[in-house]
N, C-alpha and C positions, 0 to 999 in steps of 0.2 A: 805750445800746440793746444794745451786743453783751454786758453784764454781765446785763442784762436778761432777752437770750435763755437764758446759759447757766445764770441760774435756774429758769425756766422750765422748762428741760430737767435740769437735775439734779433736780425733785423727785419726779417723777414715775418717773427710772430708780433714786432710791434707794429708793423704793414697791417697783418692780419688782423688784431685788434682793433684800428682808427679804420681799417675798410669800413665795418658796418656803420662807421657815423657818418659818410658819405653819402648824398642824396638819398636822404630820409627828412621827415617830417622834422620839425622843431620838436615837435612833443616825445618822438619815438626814445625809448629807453635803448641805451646800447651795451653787449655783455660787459663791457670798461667801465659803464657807468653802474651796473651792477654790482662790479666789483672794489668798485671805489665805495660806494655804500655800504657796504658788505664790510670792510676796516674801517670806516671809521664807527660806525654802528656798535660792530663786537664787544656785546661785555666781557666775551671769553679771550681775546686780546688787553680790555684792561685787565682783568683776574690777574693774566701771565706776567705784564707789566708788573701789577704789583708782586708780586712774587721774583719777579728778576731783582726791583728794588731792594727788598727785603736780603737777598741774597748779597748786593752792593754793603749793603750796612754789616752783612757777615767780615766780610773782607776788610769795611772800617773797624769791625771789632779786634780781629786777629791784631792788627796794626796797635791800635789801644792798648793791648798788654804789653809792649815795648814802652810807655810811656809811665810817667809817674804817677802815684795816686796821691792826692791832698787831700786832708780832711781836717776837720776842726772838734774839735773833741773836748766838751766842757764835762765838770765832776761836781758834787756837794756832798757833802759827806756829814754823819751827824752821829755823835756819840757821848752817852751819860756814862761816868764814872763814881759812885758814890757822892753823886750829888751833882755832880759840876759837870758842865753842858761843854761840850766841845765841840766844833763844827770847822769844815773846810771846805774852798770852792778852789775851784784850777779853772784854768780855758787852757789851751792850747792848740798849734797847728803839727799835726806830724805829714810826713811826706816818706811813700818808700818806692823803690824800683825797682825791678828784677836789671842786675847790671850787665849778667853772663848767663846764658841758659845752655849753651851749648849747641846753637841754633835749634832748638825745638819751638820757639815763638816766628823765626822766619818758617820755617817747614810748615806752620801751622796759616802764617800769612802766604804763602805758594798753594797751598790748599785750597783757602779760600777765594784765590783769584782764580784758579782752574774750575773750579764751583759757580763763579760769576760767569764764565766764559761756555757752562756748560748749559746754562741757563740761560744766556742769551740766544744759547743753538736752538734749546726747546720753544725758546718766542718764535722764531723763523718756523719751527712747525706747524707754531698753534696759525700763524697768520699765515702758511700754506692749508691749512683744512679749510679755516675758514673764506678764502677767496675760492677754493676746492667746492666749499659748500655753493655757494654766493653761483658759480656755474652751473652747478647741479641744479637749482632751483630754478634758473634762468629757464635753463633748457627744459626743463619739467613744465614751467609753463608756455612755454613756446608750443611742443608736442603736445601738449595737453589741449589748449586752444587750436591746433588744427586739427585732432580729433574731434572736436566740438564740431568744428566745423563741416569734418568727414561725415560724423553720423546725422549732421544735421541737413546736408544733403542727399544721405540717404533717406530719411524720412521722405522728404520732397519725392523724391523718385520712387521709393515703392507707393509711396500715396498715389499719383500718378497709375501705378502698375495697378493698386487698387479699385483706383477708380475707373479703369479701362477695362478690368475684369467684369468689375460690377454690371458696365455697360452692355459687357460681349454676352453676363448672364441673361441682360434684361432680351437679348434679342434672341436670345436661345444659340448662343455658339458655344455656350461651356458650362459645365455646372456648379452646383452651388457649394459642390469641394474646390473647386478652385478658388471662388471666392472666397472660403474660409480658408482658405491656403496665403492669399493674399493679405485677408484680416491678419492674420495670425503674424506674417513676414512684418506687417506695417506695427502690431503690438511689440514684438519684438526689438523692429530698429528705434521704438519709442521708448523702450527699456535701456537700450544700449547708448541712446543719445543723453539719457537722467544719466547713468554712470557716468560719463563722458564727462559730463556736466560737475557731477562729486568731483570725480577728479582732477578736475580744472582747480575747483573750488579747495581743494587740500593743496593743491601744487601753489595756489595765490598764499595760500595763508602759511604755506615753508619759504616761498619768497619773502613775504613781509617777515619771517623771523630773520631768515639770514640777511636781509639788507635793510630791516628799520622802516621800509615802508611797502605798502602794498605796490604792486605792478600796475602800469599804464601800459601804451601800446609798447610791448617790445619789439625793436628792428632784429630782421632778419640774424645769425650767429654771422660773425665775421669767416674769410674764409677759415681752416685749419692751421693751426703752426709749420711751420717746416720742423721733420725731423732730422735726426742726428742721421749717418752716413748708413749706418748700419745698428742693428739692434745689440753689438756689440760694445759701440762707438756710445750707446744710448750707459749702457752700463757703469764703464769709466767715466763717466758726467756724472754719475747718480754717486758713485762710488767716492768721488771728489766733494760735491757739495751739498747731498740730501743732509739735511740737518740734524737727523737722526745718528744720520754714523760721527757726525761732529760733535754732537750733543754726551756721545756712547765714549769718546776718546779725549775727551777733556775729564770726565768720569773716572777713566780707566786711568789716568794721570793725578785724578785727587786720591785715588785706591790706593797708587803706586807712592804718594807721596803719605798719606794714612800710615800703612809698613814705617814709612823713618819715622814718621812723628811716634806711632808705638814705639821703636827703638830705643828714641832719644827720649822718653819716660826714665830710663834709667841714670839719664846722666844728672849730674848735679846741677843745683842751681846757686848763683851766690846774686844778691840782694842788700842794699842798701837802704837806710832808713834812718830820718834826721827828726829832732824837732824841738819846739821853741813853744815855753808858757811861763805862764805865773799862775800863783797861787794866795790863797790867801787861808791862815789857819790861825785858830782860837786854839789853846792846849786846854786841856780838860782838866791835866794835875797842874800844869805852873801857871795857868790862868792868863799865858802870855798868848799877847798877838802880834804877827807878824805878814810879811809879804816876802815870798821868793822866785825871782825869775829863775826860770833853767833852760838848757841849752844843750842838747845831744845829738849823738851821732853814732853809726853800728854799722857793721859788715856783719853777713850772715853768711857760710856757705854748708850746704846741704846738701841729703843724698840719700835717698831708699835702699837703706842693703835687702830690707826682707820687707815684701809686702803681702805673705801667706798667700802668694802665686797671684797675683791679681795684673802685675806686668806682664809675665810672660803669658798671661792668658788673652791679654787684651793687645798681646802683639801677635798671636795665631789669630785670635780672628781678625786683625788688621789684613793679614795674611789672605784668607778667607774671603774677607771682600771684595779684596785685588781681585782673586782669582774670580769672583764672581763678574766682577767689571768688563777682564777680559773676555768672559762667555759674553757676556750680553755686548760686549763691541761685536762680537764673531756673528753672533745672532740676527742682531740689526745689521749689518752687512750682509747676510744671506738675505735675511726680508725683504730689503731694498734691491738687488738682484732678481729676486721674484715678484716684486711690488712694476718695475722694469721691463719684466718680461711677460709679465699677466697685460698691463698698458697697451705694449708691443702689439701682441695676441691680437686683442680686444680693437685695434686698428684694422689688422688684416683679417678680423671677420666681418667687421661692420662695412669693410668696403666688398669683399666680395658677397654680403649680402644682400648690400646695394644694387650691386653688378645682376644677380640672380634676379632681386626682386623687380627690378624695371624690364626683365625679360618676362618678369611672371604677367606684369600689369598691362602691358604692348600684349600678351596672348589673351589675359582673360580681358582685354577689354573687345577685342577682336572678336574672342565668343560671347562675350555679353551682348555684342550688337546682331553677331551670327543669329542669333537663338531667338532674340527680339524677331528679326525680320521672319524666322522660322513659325514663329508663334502666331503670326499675325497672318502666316496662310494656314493655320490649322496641324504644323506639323511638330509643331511644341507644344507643354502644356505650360500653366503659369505655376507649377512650382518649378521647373526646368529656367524660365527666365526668372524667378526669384532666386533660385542656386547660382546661375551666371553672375545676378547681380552682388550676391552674397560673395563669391570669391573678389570680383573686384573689387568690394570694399576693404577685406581681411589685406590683398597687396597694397591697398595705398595705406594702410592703417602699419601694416609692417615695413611701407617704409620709411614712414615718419618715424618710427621705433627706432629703425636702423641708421637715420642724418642722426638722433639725437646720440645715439652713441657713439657713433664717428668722432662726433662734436666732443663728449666727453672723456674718451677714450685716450684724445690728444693733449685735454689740459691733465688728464691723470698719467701721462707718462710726464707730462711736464711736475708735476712735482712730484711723482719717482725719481727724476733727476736730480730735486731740488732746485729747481729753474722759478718756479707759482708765487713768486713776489713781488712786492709793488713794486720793488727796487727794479728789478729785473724787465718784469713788463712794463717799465716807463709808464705809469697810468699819468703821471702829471701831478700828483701831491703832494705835501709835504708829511714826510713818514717820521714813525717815534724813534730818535736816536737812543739807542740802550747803552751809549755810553754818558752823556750826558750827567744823567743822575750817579753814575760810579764818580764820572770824575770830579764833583762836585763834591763828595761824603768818602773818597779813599783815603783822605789825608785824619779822618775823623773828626770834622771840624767844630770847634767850638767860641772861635775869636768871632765878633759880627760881621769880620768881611767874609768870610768866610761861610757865615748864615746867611748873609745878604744873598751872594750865589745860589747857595741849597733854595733860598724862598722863590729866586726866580725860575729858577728851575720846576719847584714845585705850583710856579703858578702856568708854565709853558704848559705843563703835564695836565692842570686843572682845563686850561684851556681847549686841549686837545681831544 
């Protein structure tokens, strides 16, 4: 059912995406194409990469301490005894292993791969904010540039209403407060069209952060995603895949596996240990020289009776963290519910504010023209048609306000769902596999086929 739904809902939002690349310009920028900019740009997507890696190599390590250690271990030795010089040199190879631990080296490798796994969840986050961002920007200067545009035809038009005043002064139909009514209205939209302008100018330059390059002409936003059935229906999607609560429950499983690995401190360990040298020595009293190979071998088994409280302390706070893991799954599971339902919200205001505001703009533009034609038999003044014209600016200005959050409102419940990925929305790329790099370094590799892999891997990752 729940693979069902997120069909359902992917087809229609990858509809909605590739609309806006449909009869537009060659050169028009499309939000797809923003958002493909926007991953591969991100250094805060490589940051995480590296960080997942670094977590993969955790997991090679846990693996590592089931394996043997070699080492080569040379000595020289030098000593005078009432006179006579004595000296020794050795080389040799020893090798030991831990042979039985009690499973506390697997416990500690199941850790580690819960850790990898929890950490790949937090990559899917980071590369939902940032495609999160990558919209937000789009849309900032989309609405930004049609306010430009808004106040830049209001200029036009009270200029216009200025210089008709000016006129009406010059023939004696009004006086010279209204014309400084008019100056005043035309300083003002010339104020309001420089901010307009700033923030155009700020909205370009958070584009160019979150996609790597400045903005050209942006196409229109595609239409909105389809939603889930119900704001319910919206929840259990978010509940299943938002990355957070996956990220929170692989966590709360390395906690839960923390607790054994604390327990199993206590058990014994037995350990093996072989090794092989020669030597060579001078004696100091019998002035004899010789050479001896040797050849050893040991079992060791071991076991903490008293460690002056330091296990059972470091198995309560194993204890401790669990419980803390489970709060913060419980947590991020509420957030993401409320992250769901704020989205949800934030839809059904922005359309019935739509709905309002294109009643408000059909009335004031009615009285904006009412009041002109009033004006020009003498039964308006010209601050009455500067307020007329002042309100229809503030509705068309709130409802570019209001598409632009519609707009965002749908890609922010879409990654409250955990839906906001490349994977997901089909952009067309090729995306970083986070298994790749594990599965190339779990085995802990040190033979050269086995480097060989690791390098191409690290040159995929270079390239990318």
């Amino acid at each position: 059912m729940f693979r069902k739904t997120l069909r359902t809902l992917r087809r229609p939002l990858i509809a909605a995406l590739l609309a806006g690349a449909t009869a537009l310009p060659a050169s028009a920028e499309t939000l797809a194409d923003a958002m493909v900019a926007a991953y591969r740009h991100s250094a805060l997507l490589d940051q995480n990469r590296a960080v997942l890696r670094a977590a993969d190599e955790d997991a090679a390590t846990a693996l590592a301490q089931l394996r043997p250690v070699v080492q080569w271990i040379a000595e020289h030795g030098f000593q005078k005894i009432e006179g006579n010089i004595g000296r020794s040199t050795s080389i040799g190879l020893q090798a030991q292993v831990t042979l039985y631990d009690w499973g506390r080296n697997a416990i500690a490798i199941d850790a580690a791969k819960e850790t990898v796994l929890a950490t790949r969840a937090a990559l899917v986050g980071v590369e939902q904010d940032v495609l999160l961002g990558a919209v937000q920007a789009y849309l900032d200067v989309r609405s930004a540039t049609e306010q430009v545009d808004l106040q830049a035809n209001s200029v036009r038009v009270i200029g216009q209403e200025q210089q008709a005043a000016s006129d009406r002064f010059e023939v004696g139909e009004i006086t010279q407060t209204d014309v400084s009514q008019a100056d005043a209205a035309l300083a003002a939209a010339r104020a309001s069209l420089a901010a307009a302008q700033g923030n155009l100018e700020i909205a370009r330059e958070s584009y160019r952060a979150a996609t790597g390059r400045a903005p050209g002409t942006l196409a229109p936003p595609p239409p909105t995603p389809a939603l889930p059935a119900s704001l319910e229906a919206a929840r259990q999607i978010g509940q299943r895949s938002h990355p957070a609560i996956r990220q929170a429950q692989r966590l709360a499983a390395a906690a839960e596996l923390g607790v054994a690995a604390a327990a199993a401190e206590r058990n014994p360990t037995l350990t093996g240990q072989a090794s092989i040298g020669r030597s060579r020595e001078l004696s100091a009293q019998t002035r004899l020289e010789g050479t001896r190979d040797s050849l050893g071998a040991s079992l060791s088994l071991s076991q903490t009776i008293y460690s002056g409280g330091r296990l059972p302390s470091a198995h309560r706070k194993a204890m401790a963290r669990r419980d803390e893991a489970r709060g913060a799954l419980l947590h991020v599971s509420r957030q993401v519910d409320e992250a769901v339902g704020r989205a949800w919200a934030g839809i059904d205001v922005a359309r019935a504010q739509i709905r309002a505001i294109d009643e408000q703009i059909v009335a004031a533009q009615q009285a904006y023209e009412g009041v002109r034609e009033e004006a020009t038999l003498g039964a308006r003044t010209t601050l009455d048609v500067l307020d007329a014209e002042q309100s229809l600016l503030e509705a068309r200005a709130d409802k570019i306000s209001a598409e632009a959050n519609l707009q965002l409102a749908h890609y922010q419940l879409l990654a409250a769902m955990g839906l906001l990925t490349v994977e997901n929305l089909k952009l067309g790329i090729p995306t970083y596999d986070p298994s790749a790099y594990y599965n190339a370094v779990q085995d802990a590799p040190y033979t050269s086929r086995q480097g060989e892999s690791l390098d191409r891997v690290l040159r995929a990752i270079g390239r990318d």
